[in-house]
C-alpha positions, 0 to 999 in steps of 0.5 A: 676263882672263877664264879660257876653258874647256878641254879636255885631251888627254892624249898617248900618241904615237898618229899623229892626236894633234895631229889630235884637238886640232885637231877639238876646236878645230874645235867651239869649245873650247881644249884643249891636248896634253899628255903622258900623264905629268901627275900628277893634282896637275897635271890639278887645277890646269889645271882642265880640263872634260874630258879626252881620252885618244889613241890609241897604239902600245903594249899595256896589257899591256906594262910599258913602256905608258903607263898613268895613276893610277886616281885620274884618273877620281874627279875627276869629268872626264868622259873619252873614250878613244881606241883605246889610251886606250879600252883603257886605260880598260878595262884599268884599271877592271877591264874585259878587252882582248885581243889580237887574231889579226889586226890591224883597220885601215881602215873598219869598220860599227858598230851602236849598240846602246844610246841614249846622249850620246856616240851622240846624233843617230847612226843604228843602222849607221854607218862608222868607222876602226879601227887596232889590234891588241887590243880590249876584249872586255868592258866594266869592271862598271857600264859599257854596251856602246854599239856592236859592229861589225856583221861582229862583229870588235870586240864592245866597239866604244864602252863608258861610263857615263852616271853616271860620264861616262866613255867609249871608243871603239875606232874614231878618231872624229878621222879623216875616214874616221869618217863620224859622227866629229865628232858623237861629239867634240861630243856628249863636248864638248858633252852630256857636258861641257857646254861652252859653245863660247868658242874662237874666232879672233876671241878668239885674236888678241885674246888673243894681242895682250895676252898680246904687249903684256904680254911685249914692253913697249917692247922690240924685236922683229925677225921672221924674214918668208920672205913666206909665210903663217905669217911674215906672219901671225905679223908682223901679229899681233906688229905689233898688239903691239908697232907700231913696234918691230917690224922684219920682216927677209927673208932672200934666201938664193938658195934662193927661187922665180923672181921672189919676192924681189921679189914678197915685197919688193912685197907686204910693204913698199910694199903693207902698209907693214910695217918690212921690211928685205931681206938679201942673203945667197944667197952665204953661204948657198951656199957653206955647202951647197957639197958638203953632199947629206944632208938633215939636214945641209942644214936644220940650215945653213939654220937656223943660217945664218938666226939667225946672219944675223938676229943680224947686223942685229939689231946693226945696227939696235940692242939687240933682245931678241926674234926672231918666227918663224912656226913651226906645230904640225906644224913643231914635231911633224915635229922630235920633239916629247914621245913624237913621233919625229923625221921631220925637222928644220924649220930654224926647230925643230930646226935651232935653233943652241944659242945664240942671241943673243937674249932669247928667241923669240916663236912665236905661232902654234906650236900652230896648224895651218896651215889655223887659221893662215889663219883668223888672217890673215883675221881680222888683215884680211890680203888673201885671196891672202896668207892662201891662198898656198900653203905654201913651206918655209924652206930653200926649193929646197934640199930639192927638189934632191936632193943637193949644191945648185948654181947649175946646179940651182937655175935648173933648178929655178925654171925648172921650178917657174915653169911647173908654177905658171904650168899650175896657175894657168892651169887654175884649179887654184891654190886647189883644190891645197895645195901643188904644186912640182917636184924636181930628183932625183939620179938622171939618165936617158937622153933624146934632144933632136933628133939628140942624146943626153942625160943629165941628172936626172928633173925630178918633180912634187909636188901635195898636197891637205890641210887641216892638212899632217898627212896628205895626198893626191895631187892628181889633176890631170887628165891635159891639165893634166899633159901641158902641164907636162911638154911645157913643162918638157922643151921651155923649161928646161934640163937637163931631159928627163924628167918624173915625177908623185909620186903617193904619200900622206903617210903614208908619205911627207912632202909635201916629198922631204927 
């Protein structure tokens, strides 16, 4: 097989890391995350046409800072340096970084000021995103100043040298807020490293089914399959691999949507016509969560009670040496993952068991975002409405009911969930949202339903708009719209007589409430 070319983006734990690497997959060109602690012996040997250093938390003054061997920029790769990586550079070829009175976060006008690749195509004035502290206040000898900000706040806002093809930036040209961010990632891809552009998801897939074939041979395999968009990809793209060796189980743990046991059963078995075999397993789920109300505790049940029942019709079905999980990228970021902090554990990442009874675990799409998940799926043939459902978690209602979970809740909960959905769909909204969802919380509030008193727990609203689950936005369902939901919700669903709308961001919130 033919090597692609490749990008390195060396990871110094700033919050858009994963989001550089997807921008630059975005134009065409692989590149994988890798820490920042790769000896210049391991950068030779992956080979690749640039590198990337991210942004991060820290100062280059500080002892404890990630810092890289100087050697780094005599290989003759070229390199962009990103906020903290822009001040490494600086810091370590001899230029000055200061710190800062104020921090500067948020939009900033740049001015270029000399022509140059990395500004290529750029007017003189344009909007960037700036997040940090210190800056570099002059640029290492032999290097061009290349912008400033206009309101003269970061006199160092880019620096290079076209002759060494070495360049920082302070801004994140990542960000959407960077008005000319992608120019700056193509111009470095494309100008500066000369790439020619081979990654693309046709090439994926066909890469990914020959690197399968060659690892499952004749073996079997068996899929975790929730019926979501990264399980059932995850299966046709295992199925292309392995055919029929390939049995997809779907665990009804009791914790799904109103309806979608048998929806996904309909869908995935009598339409695909995939080996799909359906464990009734709610019971068992159930009495594990009885009297469990943190979070945590919850996901890693969940996860373990999915292997657990994997394991048993795994038995039952005969020797199998691989499990397939549709885990993604911000999946295995949100469980902690190299200088990553743990946000929460997803049940098929960090709520692994230790032991599992398995040869190993398969995760094709592990490094994938899910927008570049759906993008897969259209390109296996899977129909649009399967490849553009909206996300559902894999310990399902479990963590949007807050608190213990109980047969009580959940049928509030689908009942509540079944009508938002039902509003969403009826206003044409169901492809213009991300993800959209209600929430049973444990705080319980004073009503009044007829001539009576009650007192029964805040039903919440959640709806995101996104691209990649990295960050989000609240959706701004038009008032009307909301209106109806919470008129239905109060008037059809029991337990329920007041309902709220979640209308934070993720940062800082996450999109699900645990």
């Amino acid at each position: 097989m033919k090597e692609r070319e490749k990008v390195l983006v060396l990871d110094f734990g700033g919050q858009y890391n994963q989001l550089i690497a997807r921008r630059v997959r975005d134009l065409n060109v692989y590149c994988d995350l890798k820490n920042c602690d790769m000896t210049i012996d391991e950068i030779k040997e992956y080979n690749p046409i640039g590198i990337i250093f991210t942004g991060g938390p820290n100062s280059v003054y500080e002892e404890t800072s990630p810092h890289v061997s100087p050697e780094i920029f005599n290989l003759g790769i070229p390199v962009l340096g990103i906020c903290y990586g822009c001040q490494l550079i600086a810091y370590t070829l001899g230029g000055t970084v200061t710190h800062a009175q104020t921090s500067e976060y948020g939009k900033r006008e740049i001015r270029v000021l000399k022509e140059n690749p990395l500004f290529k195509g750029f007017p003189e004035t344009s909007v960037s995103w700036m997040s940090h502290t210190d800056y570099v206040s002059k640029a290492p000898e032999g290097f061009d100043c290349l912008a400033d900000t206009k309101a003269g706040t970061c006199p160092v806002a880019a620096f290079g040298s076209e002759e060494r093809r070495i360049y920082g930036v302070q801004f994140h040209p990542e960000v959407v807020h960077t008005e000319y961010g992608e120019n700056i990632l193509r111009n470095f891809l494309y100008e500066i490293c000369k790439a020619k552009g081979d990654w693309t998801m046709s090439g994926f897939v066909e890469e990914q089914v020959a690197a399968l074939k060659k690892k499952i041979g004749d073996k079997k395999v068996l899929c975790a399959m929730s019926g979501g968009v990264d399980s059932a990809v995850a299966a046709t793209l295992i199925h292309r691999a392995a055919g029929d060796n390939l049995t997809c189980v779907f665990v009804d743990h009791g914790l799904l949507r109103k309806y979608e046991a048998d929806e996904v059963m309909s869908v995935f078995k009598d339409k695909l016509g995939m080996n799909l075999i359906k464990a009734d397993a709610a019971e068992q789920f159930l009495s594990k969560l009885k009297g469990v109300s943190d979070p945590e505790r919850k996901r890693k049940i969940i996860g373990e009670e999915f292997i657990r029942t994997f394991e048993k019709i795994s038995k039952q079905i005969g020797a199998v040496d691989f499990l397939v999980q549709g885990t993604i990228y911000p999946d295995v970021i949100e469980s902690g993952k190299g200088k990553s902090a743990v946000i929460k554990s997803h049940h098929n990442v960090g709520g692994l068991p230790s032991v599992v009874d398995f040869k190993e675990i398969i995760e094709p799409l592990r490094d994938l975002f899910k927008d570049e998940v759906r993008r897969v799926g259209l390109e296996l043939g899977l129909p649009r409405k399967i490849v553009m459902r909206q996300p559902f978690p894999g310990p399902g209602l479990a963590i949007r009911i807050m608190g213990e979970v109980t047969e009580e809740k959940l049928e509030t909960l689908r009942d509540s969930d079944y009508i938002l959905r039902d509003e969403i769909a009826k206003a044409g909204l169901d492809e213009q949202i991300w993800q959209y969802f209600t929430v049973v919380t444990n705080s319980p509030t004073v009503g009044v339903m007829g001539d009576f008193r009650t007192y029964e727990n805040v039903i919440a609203v959640r709806a995101i708009t996104s691209v990649d689950a990295m960050t989000a936005d609240w959706a701004r369902i038009p008032y009307d719209v909301l209106e109806k939901i919470s008129t239905r919700i109060v008037n059809e669903v029991k337990h329920a007589n007041r309902v709220v709308y979640d209308i934070t961001s993720k940062p800082p919130a996450t999109i699900e409430w645990e």
